[in-house]
N, C-alpha and C positions, 0 to 999 in steps of 0.2 A: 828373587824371592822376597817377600815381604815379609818384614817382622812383625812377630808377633808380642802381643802384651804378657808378661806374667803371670801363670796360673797362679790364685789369692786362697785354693783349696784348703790349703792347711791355716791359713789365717779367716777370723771374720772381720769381713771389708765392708761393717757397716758405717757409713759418714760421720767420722767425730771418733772413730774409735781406733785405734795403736796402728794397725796398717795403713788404712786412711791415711792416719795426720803423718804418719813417714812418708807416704807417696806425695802428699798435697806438700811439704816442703821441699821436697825433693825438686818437684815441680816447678813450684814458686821460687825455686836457687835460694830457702831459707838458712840453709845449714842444717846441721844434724843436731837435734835438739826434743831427745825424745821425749813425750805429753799426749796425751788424749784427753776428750771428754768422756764425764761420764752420760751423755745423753745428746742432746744437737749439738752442733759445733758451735761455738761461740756465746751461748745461751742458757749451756748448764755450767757446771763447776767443770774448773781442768785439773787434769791430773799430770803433776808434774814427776820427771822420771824418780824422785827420792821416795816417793810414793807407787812407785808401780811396781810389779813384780817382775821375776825375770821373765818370762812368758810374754809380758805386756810388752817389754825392750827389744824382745826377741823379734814381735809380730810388727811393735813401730821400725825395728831396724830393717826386717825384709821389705816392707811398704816401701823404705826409704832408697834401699840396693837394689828393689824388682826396677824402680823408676829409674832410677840414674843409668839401669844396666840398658833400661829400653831408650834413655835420651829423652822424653816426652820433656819438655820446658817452655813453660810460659813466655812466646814472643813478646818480648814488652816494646817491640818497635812501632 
């Protein structure tokens, strides 16, 4: 059986916003370090977790647990 990815239904998984940057760390082995953008990634303002609400923490930390639970990681070999 082949695994499958994370349904992102209940979060928006737009690039730059709370699930996103949970997955893309996740991914990249950054640690848990929850932030978003407000707009492109790396090009608008970030929003750091003392700034976010619970909702925003909620949607970066499933981004963060959907990915680690599927394994998906950046080979850096």
């Amino acid at each position: 059986m082949i695994a499958e990815r994370p349904r992102t239904a209940l979060y928006d998984a737009r690039h730059g916003g709370p699930y996103d940057r949970g997955s893309a760390d996740s991914y990249y082995s950054r640690g848990y370090q929850p932030h978003y953008f407000e707009g492109a990634t790396s090009i608008t303002p970030r929003v750091e977790m003392a700034d976010m609400t619970a909702a925003e923490i909620t949607a970066y930390t499933a981004g963060f647990n959907d990915n680690e639970s599927f394994g998906d990681k950046k080979d850096w070999g």
